[in-house]
PDB file of N, CA, C and O in Angstrom, chain B, residues numbered from 101:
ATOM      1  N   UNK B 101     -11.421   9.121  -6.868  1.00  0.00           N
ATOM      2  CA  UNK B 101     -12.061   7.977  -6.264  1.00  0.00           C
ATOM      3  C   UNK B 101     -11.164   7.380  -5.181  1.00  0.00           C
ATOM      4  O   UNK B 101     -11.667   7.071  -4.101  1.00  0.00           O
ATOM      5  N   UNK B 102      -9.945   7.212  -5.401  1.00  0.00           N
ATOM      6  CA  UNK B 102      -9.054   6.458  -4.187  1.00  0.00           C
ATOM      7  C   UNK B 102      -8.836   7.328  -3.452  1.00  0.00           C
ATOM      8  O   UNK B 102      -8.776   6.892  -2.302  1.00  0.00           O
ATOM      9  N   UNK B 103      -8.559   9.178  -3.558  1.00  0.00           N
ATOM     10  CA  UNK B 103      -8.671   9.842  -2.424  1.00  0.00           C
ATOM     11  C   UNK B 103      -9.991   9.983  -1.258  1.00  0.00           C
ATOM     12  O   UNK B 103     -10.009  10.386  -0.096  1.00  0.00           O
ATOM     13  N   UNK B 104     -10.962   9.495  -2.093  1.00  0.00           N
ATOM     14  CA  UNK B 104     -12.253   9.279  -1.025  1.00  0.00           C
ATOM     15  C   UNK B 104     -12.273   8.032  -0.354  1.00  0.00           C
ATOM     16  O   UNK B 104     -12.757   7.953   0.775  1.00  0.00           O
ATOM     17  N   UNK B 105     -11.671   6.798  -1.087  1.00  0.00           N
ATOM     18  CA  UNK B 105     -11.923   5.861  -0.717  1.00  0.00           C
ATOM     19  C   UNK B 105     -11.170   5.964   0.443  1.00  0.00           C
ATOM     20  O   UNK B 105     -11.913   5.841   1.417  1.00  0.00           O
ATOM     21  N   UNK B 106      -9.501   6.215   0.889  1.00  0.00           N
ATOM     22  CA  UNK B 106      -8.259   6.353   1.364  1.00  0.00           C
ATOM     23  C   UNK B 106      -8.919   7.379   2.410  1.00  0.00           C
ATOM     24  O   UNK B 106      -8.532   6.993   3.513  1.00  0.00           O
ATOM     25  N   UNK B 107      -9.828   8.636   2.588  1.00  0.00           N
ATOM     26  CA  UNK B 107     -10.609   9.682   3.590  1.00  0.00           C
ATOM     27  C   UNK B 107     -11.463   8.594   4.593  1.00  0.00           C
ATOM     28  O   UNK B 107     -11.321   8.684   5.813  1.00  0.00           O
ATOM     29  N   UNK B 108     -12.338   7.581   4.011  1.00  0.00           N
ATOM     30  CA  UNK B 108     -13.283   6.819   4.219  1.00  0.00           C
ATOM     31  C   UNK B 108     -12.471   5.723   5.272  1.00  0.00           C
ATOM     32  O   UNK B 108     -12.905   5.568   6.413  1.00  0.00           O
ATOM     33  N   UNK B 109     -11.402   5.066   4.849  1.00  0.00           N
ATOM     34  CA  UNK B 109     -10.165   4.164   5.636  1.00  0.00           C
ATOM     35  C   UNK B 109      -9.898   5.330   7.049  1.00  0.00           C
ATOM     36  O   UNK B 109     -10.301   5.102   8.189  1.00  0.00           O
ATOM     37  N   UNK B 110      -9.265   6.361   6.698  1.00  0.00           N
ATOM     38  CA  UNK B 110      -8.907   7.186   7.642  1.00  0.00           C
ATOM     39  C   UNK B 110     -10.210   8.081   8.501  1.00  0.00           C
ATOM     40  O   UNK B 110      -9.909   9.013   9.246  1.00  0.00           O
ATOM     41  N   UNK B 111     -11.333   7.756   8.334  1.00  0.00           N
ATOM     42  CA  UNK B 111     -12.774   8.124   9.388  1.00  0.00           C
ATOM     43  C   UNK B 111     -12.826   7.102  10.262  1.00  0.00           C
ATOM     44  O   UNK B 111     -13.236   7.325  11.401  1.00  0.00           O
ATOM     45  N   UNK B 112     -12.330   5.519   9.792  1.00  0.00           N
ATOM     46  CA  UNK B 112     -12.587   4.355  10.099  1.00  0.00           C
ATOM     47  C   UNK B 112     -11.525   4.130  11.325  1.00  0.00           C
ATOM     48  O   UNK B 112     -11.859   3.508  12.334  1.00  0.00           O
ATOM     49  N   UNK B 113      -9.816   4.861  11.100  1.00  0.00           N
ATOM     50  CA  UNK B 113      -8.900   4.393  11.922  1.00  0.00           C
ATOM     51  C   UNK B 113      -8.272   6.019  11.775  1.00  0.00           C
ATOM     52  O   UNK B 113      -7.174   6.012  11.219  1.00  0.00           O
ATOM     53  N   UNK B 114      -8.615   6.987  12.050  1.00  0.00           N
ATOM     54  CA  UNK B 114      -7.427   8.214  12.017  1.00  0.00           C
ATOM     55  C   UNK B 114      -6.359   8.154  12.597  1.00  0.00           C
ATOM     56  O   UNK B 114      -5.598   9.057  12.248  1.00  0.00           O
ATOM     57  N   UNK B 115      -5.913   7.402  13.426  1.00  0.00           N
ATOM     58  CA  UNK B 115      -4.178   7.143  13.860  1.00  0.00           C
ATOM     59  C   UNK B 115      -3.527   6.210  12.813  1.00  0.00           C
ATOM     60  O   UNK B 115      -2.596   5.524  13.237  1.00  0.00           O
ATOM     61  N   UNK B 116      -3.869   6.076  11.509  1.00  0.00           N
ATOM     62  CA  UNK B 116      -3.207   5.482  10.526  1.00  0.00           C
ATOM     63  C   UNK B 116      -2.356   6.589   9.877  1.00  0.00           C
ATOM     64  O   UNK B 116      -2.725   7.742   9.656  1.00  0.00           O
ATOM     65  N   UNK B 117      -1.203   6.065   9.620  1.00  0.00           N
ATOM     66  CA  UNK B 117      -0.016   6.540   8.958  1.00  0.00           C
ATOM     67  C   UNK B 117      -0.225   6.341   7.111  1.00  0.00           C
ATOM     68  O   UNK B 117      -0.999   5.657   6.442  1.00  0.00           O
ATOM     69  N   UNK B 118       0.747   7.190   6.796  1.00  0.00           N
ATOM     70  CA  UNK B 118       0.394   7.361   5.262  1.00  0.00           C
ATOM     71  C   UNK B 118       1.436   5.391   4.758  1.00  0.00           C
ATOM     72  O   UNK B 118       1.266   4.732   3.732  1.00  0.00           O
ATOM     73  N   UNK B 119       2.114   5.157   5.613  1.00  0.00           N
ATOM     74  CA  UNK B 119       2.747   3.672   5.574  1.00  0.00           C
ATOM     75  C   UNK B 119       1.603   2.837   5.553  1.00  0.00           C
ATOM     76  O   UNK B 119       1.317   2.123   4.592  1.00  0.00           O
ATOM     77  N   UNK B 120       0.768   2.935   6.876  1.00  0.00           N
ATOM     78  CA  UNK B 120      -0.331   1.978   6.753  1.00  0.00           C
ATOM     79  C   UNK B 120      -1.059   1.912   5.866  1.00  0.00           C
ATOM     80  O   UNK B 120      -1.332   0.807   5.395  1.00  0.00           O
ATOM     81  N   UNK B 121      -1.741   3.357   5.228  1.00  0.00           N
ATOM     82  CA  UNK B 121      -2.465   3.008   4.284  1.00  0.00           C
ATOM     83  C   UNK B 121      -2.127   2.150   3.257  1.00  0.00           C
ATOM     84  O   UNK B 121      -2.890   1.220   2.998  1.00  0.00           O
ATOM     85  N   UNK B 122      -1.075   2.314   2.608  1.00  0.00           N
ATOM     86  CA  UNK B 122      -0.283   1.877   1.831  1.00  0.00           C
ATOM     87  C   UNK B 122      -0.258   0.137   1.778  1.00  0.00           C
ATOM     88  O   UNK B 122      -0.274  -0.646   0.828  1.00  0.00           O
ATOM     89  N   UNK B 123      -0.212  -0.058   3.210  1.00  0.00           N
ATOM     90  CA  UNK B 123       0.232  -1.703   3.102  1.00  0.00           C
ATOM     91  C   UNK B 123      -0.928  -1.809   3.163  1.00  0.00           C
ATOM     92  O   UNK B 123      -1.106  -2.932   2.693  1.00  0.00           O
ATOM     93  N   UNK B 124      -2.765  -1.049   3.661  1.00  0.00           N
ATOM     94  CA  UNK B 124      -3.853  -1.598   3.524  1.00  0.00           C
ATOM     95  C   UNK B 124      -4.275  -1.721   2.080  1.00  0.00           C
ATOM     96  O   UNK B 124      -5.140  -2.543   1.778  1.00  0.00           O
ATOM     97  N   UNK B 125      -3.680  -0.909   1.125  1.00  0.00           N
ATOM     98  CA  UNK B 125      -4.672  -0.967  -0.287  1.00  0.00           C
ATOM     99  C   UNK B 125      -3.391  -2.227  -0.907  1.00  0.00           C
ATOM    100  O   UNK B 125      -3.648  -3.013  -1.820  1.00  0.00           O
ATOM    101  N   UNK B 126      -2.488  -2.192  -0.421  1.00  0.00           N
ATOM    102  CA  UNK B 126      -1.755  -3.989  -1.029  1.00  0.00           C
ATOM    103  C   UNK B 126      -2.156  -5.009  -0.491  1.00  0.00           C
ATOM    104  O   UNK B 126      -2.094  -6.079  -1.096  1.00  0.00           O
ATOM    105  N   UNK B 127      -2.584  -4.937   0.572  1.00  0.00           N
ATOM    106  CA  UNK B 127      -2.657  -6.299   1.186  1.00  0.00           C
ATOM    107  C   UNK B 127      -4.941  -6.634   0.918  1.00  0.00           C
ATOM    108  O   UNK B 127      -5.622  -7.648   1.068  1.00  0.00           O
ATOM    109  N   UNK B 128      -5.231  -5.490   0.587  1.00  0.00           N
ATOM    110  CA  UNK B 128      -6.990  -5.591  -0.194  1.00  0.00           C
ATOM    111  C   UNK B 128      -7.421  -5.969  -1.162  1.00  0.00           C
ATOM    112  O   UNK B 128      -8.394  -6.677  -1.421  1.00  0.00           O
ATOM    113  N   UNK B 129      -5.974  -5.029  -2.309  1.00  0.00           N
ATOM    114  CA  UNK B 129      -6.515  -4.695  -3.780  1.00  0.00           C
ATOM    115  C   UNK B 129      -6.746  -6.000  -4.539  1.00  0.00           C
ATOM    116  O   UNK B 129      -5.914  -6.888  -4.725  1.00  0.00           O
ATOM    117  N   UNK B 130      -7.755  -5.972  -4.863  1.00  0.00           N
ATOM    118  CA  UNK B 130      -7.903  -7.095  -5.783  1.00  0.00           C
ATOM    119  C   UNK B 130      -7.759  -7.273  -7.375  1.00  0.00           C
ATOM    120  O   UNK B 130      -8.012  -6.227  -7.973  1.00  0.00           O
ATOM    121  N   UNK B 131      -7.528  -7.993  -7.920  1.00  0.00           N
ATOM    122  CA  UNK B 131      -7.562  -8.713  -9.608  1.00  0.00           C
ATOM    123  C   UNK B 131      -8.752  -8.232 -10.169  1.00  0.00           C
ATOM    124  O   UNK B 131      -9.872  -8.698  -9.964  1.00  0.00           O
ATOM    125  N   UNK B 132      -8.432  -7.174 -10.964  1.00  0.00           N
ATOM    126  CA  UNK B 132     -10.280  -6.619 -11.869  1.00  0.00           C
ATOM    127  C   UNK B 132     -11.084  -7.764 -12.169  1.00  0.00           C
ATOM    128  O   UNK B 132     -11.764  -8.302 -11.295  1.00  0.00           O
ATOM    129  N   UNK B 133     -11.055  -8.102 -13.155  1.00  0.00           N
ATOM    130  CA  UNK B 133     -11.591  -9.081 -13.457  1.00  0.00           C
ATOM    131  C   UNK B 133     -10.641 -10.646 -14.165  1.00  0.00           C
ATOM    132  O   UNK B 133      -9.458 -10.953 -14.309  1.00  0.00           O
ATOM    133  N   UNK B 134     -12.063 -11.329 -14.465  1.00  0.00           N
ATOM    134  CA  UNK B 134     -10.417 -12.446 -15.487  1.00  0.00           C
ATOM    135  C   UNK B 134     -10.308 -12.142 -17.073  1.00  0.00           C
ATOM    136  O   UNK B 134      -9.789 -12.855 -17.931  1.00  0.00           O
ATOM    137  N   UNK B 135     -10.874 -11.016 -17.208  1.00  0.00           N
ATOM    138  CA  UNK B 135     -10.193 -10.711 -18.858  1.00  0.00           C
ATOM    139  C   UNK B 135      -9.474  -9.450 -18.568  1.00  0.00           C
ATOM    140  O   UNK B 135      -9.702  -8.360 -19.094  1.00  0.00           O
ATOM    141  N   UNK B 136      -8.530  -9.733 -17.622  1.00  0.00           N
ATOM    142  CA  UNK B 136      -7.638  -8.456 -17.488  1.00  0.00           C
ATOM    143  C   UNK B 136      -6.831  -9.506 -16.168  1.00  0.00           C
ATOM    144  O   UNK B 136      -6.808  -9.150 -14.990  1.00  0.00           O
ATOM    145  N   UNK B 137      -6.311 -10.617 -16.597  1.00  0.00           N
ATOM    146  CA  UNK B 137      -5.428 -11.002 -15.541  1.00  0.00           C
ATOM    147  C   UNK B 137      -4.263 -11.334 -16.101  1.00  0.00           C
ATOM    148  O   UNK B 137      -3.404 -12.038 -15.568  1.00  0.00           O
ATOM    149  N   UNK B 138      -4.185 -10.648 -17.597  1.00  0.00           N
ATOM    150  CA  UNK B 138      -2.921 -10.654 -18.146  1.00  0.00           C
ATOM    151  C   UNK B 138      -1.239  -9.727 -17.719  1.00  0.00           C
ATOM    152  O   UNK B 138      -1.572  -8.599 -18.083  1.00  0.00           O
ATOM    153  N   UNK B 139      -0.500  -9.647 -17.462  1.00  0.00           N
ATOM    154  CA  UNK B 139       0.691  -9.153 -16.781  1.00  0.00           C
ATOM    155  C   UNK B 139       0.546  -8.763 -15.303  1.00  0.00           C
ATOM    156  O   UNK B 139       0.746  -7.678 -14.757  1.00  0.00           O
ATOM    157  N   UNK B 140       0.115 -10.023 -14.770  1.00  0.00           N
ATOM    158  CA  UNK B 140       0.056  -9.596 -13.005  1.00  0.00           C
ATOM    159  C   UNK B 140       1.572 -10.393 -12.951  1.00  0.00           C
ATOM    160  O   UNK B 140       1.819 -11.193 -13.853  1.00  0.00           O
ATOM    161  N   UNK B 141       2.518 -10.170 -11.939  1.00  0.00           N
ATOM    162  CA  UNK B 141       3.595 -10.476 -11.157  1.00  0.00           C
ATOM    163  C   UNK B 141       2.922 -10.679  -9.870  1.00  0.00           C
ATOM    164  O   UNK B 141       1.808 -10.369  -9.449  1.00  0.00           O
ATOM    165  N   UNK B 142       4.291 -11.511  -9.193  1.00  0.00           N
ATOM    166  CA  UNK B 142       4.066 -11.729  -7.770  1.00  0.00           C
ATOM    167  C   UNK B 142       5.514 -10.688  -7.509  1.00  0.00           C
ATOM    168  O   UNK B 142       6.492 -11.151  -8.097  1.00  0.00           O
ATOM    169  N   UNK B 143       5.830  -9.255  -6.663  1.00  0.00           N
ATOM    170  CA  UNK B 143       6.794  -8.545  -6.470  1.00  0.00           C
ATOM    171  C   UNK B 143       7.284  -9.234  -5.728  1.00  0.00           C
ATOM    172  O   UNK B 143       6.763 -10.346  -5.646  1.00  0.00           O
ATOM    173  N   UNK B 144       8.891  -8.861  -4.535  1.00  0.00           N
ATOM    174  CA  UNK B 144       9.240  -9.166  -3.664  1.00  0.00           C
ATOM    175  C   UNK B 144       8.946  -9.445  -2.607  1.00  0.00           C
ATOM    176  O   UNK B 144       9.767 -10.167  -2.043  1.00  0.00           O
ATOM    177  N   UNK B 145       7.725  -9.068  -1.818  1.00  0.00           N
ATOM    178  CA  UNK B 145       7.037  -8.882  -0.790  1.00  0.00           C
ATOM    179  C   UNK B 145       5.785  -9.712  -0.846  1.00  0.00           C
ATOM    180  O   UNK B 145       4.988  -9.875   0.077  1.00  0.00           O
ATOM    181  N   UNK B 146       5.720 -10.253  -2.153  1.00  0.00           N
ATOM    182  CA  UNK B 146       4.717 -11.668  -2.291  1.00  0.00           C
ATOM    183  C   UNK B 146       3.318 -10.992  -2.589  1.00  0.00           C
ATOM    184  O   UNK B 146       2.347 -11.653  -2.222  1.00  0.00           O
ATOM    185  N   UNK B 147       3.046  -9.686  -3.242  1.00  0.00           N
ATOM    186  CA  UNK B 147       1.631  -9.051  -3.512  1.00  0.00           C
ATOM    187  C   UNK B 147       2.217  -9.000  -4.774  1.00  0.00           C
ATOM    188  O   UNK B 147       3.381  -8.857  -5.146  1.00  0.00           O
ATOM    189  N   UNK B 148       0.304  -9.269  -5.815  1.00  0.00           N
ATOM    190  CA  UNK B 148       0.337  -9.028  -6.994  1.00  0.00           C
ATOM    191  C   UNK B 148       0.316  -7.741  -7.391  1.00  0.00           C
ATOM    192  O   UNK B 148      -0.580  -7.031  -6.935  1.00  0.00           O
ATOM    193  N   UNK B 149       1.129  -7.264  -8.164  1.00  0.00           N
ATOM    194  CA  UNK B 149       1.609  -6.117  -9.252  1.00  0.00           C
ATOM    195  C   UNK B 149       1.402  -6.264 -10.252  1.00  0.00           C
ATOM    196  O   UNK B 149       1.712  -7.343 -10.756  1.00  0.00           O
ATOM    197  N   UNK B 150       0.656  -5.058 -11.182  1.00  0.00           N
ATOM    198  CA  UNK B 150       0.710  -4.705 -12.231  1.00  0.00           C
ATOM    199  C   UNK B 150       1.119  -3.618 -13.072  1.00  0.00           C
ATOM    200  O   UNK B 150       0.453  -2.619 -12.803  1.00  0.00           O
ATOM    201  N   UNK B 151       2.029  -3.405 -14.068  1.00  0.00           N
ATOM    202  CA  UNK B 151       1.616  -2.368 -14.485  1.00  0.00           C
ATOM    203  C   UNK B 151       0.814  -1.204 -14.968  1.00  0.00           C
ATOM    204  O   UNK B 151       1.171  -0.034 -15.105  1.00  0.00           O
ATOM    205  N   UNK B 152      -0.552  -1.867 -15.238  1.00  0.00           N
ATOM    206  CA  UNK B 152      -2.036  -0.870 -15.456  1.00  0.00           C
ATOM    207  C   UNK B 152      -3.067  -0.598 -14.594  1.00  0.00           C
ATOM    208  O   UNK B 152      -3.965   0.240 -14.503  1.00  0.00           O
ATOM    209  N   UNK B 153      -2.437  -2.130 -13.626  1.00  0.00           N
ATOM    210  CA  UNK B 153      -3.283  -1.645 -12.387  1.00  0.00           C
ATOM    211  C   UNK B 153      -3.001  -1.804 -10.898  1.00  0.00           C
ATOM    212  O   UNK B 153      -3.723  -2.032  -9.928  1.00  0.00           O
ATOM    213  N   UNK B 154      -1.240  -1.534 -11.116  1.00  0.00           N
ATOM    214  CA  UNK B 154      -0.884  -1.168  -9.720  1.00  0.00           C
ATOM    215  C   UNK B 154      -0.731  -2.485  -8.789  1.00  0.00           C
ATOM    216  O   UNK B 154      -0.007  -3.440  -9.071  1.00  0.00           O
ATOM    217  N   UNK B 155      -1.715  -2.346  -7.378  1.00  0.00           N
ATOM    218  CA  UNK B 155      -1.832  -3.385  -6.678  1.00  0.00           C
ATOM    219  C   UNK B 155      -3.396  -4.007  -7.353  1.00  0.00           C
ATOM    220  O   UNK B 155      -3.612  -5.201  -7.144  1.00  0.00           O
ATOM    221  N   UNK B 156      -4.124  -3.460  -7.897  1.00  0.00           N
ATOM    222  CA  UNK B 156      -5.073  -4.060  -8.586  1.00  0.00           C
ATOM    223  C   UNK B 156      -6.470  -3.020  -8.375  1.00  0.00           C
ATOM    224  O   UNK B 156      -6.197  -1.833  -8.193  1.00  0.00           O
ATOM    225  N   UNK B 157      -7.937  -3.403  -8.391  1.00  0.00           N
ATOM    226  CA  UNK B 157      -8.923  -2.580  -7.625  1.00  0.00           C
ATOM    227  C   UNK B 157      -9.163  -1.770  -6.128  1.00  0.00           C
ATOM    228  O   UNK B 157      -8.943  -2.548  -5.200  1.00  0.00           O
ATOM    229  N   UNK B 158      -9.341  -1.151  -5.921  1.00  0.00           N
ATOM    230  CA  UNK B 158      -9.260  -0.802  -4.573  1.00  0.00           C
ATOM    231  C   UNK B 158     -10.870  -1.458  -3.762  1.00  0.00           C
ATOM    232  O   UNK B 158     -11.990  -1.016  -4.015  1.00  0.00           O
ATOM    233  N   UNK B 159     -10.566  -2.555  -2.805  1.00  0.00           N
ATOM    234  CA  UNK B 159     -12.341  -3.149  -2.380  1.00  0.00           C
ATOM    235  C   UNK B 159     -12.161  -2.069  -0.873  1.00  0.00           C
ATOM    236  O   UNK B 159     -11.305  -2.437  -0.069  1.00  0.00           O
ATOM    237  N   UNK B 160     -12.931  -0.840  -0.554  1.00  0.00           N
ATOM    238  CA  UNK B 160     -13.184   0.233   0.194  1.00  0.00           C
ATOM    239  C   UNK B 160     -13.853  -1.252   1.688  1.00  0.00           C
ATOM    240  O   UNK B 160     -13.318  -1.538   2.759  1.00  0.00           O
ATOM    241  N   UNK B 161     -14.896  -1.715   1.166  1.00  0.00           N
ATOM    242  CA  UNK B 161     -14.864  -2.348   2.676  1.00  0.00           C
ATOM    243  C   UNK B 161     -14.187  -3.136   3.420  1.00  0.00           C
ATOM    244  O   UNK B 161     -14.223  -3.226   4.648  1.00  0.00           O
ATOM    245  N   UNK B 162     -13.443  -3.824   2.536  1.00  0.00           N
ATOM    246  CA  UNK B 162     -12.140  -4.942   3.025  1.00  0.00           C
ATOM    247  C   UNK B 162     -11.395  -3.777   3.331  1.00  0.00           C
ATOM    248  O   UNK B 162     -11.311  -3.869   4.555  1.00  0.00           O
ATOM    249  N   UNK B 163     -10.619  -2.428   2.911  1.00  0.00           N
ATOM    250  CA  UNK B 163      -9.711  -1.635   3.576  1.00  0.00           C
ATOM    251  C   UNK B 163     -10.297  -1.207   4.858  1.00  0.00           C
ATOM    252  O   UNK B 163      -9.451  -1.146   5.751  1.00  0.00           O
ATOM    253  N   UNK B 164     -11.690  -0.840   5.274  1.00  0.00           N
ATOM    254  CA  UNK B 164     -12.425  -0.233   6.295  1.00  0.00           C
ATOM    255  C   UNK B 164     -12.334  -1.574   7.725  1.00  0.00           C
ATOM    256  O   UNK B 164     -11.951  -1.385   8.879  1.00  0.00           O
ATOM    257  N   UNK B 165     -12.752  -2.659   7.198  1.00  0.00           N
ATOM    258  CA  UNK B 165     -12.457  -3.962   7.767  1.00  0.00           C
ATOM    259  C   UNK B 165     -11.111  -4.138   8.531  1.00  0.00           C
ATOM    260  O   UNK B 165     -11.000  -4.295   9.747  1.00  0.00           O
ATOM    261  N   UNK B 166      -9.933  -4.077   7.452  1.00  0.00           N
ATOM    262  CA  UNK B 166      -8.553  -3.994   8.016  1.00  0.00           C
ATOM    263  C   UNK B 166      -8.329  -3.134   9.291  1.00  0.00           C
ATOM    264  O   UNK B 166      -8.009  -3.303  10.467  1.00  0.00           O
ATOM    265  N   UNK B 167      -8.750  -1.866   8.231  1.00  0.00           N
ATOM    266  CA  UNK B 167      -7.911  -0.546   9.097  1.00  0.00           C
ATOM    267  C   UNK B 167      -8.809  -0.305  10.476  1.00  0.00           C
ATOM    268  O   UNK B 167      -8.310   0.473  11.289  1.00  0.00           O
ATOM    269  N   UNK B 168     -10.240  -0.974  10.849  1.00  0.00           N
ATOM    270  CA  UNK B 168     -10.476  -0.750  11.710  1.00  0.00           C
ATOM    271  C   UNK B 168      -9.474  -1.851  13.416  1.00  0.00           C
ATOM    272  O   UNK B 168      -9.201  -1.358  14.511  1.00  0.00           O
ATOM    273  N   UNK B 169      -9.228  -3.168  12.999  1.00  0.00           N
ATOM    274  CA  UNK B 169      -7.800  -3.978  13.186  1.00  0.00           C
ATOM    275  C   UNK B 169      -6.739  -3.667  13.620  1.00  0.00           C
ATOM    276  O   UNK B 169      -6.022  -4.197  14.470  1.00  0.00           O
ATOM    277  N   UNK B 170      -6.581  -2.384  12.754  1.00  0.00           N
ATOM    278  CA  UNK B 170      -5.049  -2.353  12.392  1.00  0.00           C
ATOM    279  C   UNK B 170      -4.034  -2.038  13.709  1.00  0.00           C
ATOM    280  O   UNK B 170      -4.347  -1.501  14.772  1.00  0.00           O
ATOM    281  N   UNK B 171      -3.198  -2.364  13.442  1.00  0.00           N
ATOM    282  CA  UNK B 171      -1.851  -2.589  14.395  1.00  0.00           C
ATOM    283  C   UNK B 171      -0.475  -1.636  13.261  1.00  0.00           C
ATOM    284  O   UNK B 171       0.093  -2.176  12.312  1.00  0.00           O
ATOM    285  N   UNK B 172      -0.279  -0.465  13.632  1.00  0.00           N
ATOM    286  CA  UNK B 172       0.410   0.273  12.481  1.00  0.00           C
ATOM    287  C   UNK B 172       1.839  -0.215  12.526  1.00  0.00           C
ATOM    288  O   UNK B 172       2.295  -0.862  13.470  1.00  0.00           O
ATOM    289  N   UNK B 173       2.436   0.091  11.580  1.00  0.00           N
ATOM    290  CA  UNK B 173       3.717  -0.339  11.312  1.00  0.00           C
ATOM    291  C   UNK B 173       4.948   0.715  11.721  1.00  0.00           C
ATOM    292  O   UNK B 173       5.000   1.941  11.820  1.00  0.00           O
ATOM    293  N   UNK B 174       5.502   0.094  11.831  1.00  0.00           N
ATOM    294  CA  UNK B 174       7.003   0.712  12.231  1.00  0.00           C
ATOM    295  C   UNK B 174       7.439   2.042  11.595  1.00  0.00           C
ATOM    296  O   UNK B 174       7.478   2.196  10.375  1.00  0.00           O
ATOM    297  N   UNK B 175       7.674   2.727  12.236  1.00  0.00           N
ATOM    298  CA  UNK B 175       8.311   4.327  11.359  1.00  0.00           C
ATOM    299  C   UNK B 175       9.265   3.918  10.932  1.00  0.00           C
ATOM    300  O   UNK B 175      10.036   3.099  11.432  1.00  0.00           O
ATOM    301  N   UNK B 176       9.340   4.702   9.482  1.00  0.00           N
ATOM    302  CA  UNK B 176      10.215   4.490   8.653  1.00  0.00           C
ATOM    303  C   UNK B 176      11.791   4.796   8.932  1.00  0.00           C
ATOM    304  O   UNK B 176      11.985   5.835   9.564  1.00  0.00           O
ATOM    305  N   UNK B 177      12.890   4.088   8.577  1.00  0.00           N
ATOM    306  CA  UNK B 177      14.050   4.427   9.152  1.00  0.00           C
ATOM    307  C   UNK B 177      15.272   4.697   8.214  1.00  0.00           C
ATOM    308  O   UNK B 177      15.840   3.883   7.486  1.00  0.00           O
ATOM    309  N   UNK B 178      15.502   5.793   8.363  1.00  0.00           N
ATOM    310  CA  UNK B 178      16.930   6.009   7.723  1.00  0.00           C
ATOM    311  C   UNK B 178      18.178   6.079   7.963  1.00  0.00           C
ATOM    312  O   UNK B 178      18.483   6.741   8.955  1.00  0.00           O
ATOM    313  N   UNK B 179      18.937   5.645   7.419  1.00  0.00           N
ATOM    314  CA  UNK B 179      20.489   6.022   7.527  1.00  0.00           C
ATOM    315  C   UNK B 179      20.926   6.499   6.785  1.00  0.00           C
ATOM    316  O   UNK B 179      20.705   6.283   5.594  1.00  0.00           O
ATOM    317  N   UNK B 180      22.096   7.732   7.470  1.00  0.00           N
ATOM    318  CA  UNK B 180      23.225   7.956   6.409  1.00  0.00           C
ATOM    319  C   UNK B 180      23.908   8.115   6.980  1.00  0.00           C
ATOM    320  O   UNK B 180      23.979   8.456   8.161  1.00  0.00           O
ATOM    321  N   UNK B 181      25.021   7.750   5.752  1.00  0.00           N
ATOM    322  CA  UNK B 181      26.679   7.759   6.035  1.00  0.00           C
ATOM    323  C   UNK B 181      26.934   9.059   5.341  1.00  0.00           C
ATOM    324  O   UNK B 181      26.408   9.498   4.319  1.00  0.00           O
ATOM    325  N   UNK B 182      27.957   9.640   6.198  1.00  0.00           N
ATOM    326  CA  UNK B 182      28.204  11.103   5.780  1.00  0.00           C
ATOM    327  C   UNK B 182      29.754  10.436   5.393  1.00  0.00           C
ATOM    328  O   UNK B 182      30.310   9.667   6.177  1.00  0.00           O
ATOM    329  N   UNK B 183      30.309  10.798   4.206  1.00  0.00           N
ATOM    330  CA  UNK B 183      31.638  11.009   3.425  1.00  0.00           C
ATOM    331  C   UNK B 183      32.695  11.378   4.186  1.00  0.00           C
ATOM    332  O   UNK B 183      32.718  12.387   4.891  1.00  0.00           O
ATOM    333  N   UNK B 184      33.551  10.608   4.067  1.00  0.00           N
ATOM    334  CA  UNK B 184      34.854  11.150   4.734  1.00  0.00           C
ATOM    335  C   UNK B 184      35.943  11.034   3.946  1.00  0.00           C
ATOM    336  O   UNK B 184      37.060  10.929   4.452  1.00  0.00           O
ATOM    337  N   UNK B 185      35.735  11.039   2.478  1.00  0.00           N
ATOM    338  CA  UNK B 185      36.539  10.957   1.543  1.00  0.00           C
ATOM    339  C   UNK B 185      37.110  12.529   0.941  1.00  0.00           C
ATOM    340  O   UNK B 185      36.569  13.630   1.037  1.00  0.00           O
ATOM    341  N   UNK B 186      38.223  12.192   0.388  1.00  0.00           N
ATOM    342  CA  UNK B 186      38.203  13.672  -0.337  1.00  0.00           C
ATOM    343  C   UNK B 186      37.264  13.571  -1.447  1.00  0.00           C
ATOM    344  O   UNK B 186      37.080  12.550  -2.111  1.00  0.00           O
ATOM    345  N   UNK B 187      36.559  14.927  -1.642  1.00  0.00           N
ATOM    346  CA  UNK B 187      35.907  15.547  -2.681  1.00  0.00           C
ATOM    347  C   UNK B 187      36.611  14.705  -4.158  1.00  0.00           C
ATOM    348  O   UNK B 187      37.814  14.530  -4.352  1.00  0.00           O
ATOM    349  N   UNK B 188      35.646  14.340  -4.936  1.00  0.00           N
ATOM    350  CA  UNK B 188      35.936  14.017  -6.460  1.00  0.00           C
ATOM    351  C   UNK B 188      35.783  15.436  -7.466  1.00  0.00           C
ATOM    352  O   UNK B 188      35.976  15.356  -8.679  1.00  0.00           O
TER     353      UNK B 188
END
């Protein structure tokens, strides 16, 4: 079901990145219902988390809504430090 839903986002905006999607189904997913609003958190980034249900429901037209909007996000960036120590 979320790989169709996530095909359906990407018909809507195909220059979306596998990042964007990502911040579209957090910044959508909604709270199932209210007899299941037991162990939601607020994470670091200020979206509700759960453990059983993730970022929560996936709502397909609020992601289609977004991602047609969307403004993609920054490529991801890495660093490394390469060792200049002796071997342990």
């Amino acid at each position: 079901v979320a790989a169709g839903a996530i095909a359906i986002v990407l018909e809507a905006n195909p220059d979306l990145t596998y990042r964007d999607v990502m911040y579209i189904i957090a910044e959508t997913a909604r709270i199932p219902t209210l007899s299941e609003t037991e162990g939601w958190l607020i994470n670091g980034a200020g979206y509700h988390v759960n453990d059983r249900f993730g970022f929560g429901v996936l709502d397909v037209g609020l992601m289609v809504a977004k991602a047609q909007k969307w403004t993609n996000v920054q490529p991801r960036c890495d660093y490394v430090q390469e060792y200049q120590g002796r071997p342990v």
